[in-house]
Each structure stands twice: as C-alpha cells, then as structure tokens.
C-alpha positions in Angstrom: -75.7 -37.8 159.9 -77.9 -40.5 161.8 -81.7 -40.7 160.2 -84.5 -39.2 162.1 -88.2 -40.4 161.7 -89.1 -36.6 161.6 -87.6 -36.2 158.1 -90.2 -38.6 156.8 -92.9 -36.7 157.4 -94.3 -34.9 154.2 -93.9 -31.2 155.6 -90.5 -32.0 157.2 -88.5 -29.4 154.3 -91.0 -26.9 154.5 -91.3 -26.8 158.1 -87.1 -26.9 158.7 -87.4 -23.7 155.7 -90.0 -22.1 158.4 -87.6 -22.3 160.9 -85.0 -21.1 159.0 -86.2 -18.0 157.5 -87.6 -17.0 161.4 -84.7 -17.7 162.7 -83.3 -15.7 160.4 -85.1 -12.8 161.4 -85.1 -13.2 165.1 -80.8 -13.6 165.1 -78.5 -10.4 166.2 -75.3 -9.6 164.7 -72.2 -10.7 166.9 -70.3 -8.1 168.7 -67.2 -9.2 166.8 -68.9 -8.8 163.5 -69.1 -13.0 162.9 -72.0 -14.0 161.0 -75.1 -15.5 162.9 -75.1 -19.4 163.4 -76.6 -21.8 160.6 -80.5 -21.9 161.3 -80.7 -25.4 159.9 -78.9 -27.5 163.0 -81.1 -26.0 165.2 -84.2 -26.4 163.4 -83.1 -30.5 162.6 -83.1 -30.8 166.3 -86.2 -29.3 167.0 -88.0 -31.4 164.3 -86.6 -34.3 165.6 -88.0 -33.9 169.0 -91.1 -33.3 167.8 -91.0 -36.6 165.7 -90.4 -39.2 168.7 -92.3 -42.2 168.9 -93.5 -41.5 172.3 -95.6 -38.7 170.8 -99.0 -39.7 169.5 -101.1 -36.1 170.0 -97.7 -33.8 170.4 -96.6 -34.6 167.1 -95.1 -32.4 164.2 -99.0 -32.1 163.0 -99.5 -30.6 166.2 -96.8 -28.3 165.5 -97.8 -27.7 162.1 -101.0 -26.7 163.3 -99.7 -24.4 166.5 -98.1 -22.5 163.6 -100.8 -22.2 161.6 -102.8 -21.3 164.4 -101.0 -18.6 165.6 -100.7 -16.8 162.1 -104.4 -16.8 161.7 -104.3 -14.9 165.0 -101.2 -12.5 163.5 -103.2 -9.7 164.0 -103.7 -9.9 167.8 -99.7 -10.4 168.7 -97.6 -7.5 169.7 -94.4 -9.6 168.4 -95.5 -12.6 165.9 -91.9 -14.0 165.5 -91.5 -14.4 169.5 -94.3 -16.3 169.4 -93.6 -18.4 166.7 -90.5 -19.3 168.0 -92.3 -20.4 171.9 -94.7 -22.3 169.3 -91.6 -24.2 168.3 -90.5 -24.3 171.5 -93.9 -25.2 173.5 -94.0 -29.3 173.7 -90.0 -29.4 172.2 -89.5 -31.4 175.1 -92.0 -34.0 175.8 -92.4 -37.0 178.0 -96.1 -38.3 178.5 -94.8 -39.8 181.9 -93.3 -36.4 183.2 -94.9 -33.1 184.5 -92.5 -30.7 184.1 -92.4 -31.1 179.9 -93.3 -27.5 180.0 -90.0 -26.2 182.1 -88.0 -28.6 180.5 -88.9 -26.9 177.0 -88.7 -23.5 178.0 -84.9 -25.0 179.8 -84.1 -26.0 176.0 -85.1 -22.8 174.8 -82.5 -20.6 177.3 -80.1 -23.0 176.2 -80.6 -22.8 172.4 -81.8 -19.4 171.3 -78.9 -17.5 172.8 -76.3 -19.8 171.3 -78.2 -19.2 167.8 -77.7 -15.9 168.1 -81.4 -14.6 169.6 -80.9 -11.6 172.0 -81.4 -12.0 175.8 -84.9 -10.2 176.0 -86.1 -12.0 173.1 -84.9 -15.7 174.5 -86.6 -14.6 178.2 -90.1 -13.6 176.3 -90.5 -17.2 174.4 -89.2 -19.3 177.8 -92.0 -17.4 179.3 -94.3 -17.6 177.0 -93.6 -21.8 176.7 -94.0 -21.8 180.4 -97.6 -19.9 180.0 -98.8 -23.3 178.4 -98.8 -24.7 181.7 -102.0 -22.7 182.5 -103.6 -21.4 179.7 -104.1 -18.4 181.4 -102.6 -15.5 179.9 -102.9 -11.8 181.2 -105.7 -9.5 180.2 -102.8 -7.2 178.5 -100.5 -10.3 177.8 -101.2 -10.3 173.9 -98.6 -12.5 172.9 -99.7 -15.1 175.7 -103.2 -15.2 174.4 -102.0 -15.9 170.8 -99.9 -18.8 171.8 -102.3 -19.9 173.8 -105.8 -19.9 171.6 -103.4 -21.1 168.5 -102.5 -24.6 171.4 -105.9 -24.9 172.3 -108.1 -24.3 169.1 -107.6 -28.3 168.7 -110.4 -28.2 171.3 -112.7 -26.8 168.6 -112.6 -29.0 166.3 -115.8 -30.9 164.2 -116.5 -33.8 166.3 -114.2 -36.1 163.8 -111.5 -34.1 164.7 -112.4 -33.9 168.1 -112.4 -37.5 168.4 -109.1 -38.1 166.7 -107.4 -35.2 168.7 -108.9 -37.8 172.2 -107.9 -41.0 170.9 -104.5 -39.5 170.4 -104.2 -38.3 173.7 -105.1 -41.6 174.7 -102.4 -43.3 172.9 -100.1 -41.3 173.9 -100.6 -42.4 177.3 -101.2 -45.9 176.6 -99.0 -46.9 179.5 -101.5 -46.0 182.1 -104.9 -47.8 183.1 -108.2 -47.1 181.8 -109.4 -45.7 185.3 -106.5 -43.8 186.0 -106.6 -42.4 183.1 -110.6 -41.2 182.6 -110.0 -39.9 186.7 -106.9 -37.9 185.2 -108.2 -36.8 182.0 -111.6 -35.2 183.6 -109.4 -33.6 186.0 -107.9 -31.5 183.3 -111.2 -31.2 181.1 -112.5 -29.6 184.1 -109.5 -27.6 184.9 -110.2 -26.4 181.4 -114.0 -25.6 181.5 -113.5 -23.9 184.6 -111.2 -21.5 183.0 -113.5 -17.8 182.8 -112.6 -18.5 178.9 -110.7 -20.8 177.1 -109.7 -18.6 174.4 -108.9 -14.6 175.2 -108.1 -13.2 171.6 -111.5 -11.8 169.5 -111.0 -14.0 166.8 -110.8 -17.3 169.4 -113.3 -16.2 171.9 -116.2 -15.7 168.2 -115.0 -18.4 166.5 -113.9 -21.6 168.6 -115.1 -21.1 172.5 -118.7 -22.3 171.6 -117.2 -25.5 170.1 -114.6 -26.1 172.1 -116.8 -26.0 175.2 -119.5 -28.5 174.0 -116.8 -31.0 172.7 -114.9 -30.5 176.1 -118.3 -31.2 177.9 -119.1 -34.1 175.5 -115.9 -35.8 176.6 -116.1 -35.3 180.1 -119.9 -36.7 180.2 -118.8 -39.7 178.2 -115.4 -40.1 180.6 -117.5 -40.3 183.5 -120.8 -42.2 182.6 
C-alpha cells in the first residue's frame, strides 16, 4: 500500500475509527445474507482526499472540525449519521481551480455509499445534503441541512486569531491567482454570505456564532476593499 500524507496527521487513526464505527451503523445487510463491506478502504480514501497538497483551508482540520461541529448541533438533526456521513462527504472532492467541487463530491458519494453497503434513500439524503453547501441556504423545515450547514460555516465565528488564520488559508489555497482577482472574488462571496437573511438557521448557531461571524465577515470585506 502506497503512503498518503493524510496518515501523518496526528488524528489520522482516530478519524479513519470515526468513519468506521458510522459506517458501521449506516450499512444494510445484503440480500444474499454477505456481510457488509470493510469500512476501512473507504474511509483511507476519503482521508486521503482530504490530505492533498492543494488543500490549504479544506484540510482534514477542516474536516475534523465539520464533525465536531455538527455533533455540538446533534440535538437539532432529524438523522445525525446522514449528516455526518455528507460532512465526510462535503469538500471530499476539491480543486481550488474548479466550481463544481461540490457536485463532484456529492458524484463520489452516489458512487461510494451504495457499494459500501448504505441504502438508496440514505446515499440520496447525504448527495443532497453535500450539494446544499453550494448555497448555504437550507429550508426552514430542512433540519438536517441547517446542521451541516452552521457546523461548515461556524469557522466564520471564530476569535479574530482564528479568523485570520481561517483567511490566510483561503488565501493560500488559491495562491495561483492574482491579488486583484482574488480581493474582487473573495468580496463577491463575503457579500453573497452577508446578504444571506441568516448565516446560521439552527438555535444554537443563530445565539451563539451569527454575531461573530457577521462582524469578522464585515471586517474582511472592509479591509479587502480599502
């Protein structure tokens, strides 16, 4: 077996045991009886997706923190291991120079979850969800869409150290493009964001981070376009 960078990173085993015990619990018998596929495979190639140099923001920390995310919000989700699987699912596919990341990943996720033994309704609900990360804009009654979404965005709240980090990543991760293409592209989507009615829909996001996130979204887009 051929080395991937992703196994050096220091929650690599427990994140590929994370995978494993929800997969786990997500997988449907056979109709012959045959056990359900090895979890691990699967989870090896998802963490080695998310550990490709190209990624600088979309990382396995960003992963890591999806997850976390989305548990704190546990309470709010009609169906917590659906939408833990679209978090591993959301950016699985990821290209800084390509739009369509987010079809792509929900494309990989078709592909996969059926073949490692995840039912048909369950496989539709996570592509959809994944593709729901193009917008951000879950429905009112969409519960498990708002989950996945506040747990992708609460980065957006962070202190202004994290903040900062979380932009200079972005930055880096789209190195390959000029400075003034970049601020015109990046206030395009910090506005696209501000001018969503909220940026986080569960209780627990709207209390907790939307204050936050829309000063340190402002504070970008002021400094992006002074």
């Amino acid at each position: 077996m051929s080395f991937s960078p992703a196994a050096a990173h220091p929650r690599y085993d427990a994140l590929l045991a994370e995978w494993c015990d929800l997969l786990r619990r997500c997988q449907e018998p056979g109709a012959d009886g045959a056990p359900a596929p090895d979890p691990e495979p699967y989870g090896r190639d998802l963490l080695g997706r998310w550990g490709e140099s190209q990624r600088k923001y979309h990382t396995l920390d960003h992963l890591q923190a999806v997850l976390d995310r989305a548990t704190e919000l546990t309470a709010y989700a009609a169906d917590p291991d659906t939408v833990a699987l679209a978090a591993w699912f959301h950016d699985a596919v990821y290209r800084p120079d390509r739009s369509e990341n987010e079809e792509r990943s929900a494309h990989l996720a078709e592909r996969a979850l059926p073949e490692a033994g995840v039912g048909a309704g369950r496989t539709a609900e996570v592509a959809r969800l994944v593709r729901l990360t193009v917008t951000h804009d879950p429905a009112g009654d969409d519960h498990d869409g708002e989950v996945l979404c506040d747990a992708d965005l609460a980065v957006l709240a962070g202190d202004p150290a994290a903040y900062a980090a979380y932009a200079a990543a972005v930055r880096a991760e789209y190195g390959f493009v000029p400075d003034d293409a970049f601020r015109t592209g990046r206030a395009a989507v910090l506005r696209q964001l501000l001018d969503l009615p909220a940026l986080f829909r569960t209780p627990y996001g709207k209390e907790q981070w939307e204050r936050t996130a829309r000063r340190n979204l402002t504070t970008e887009l002021e400094l992006l376009t002074a």
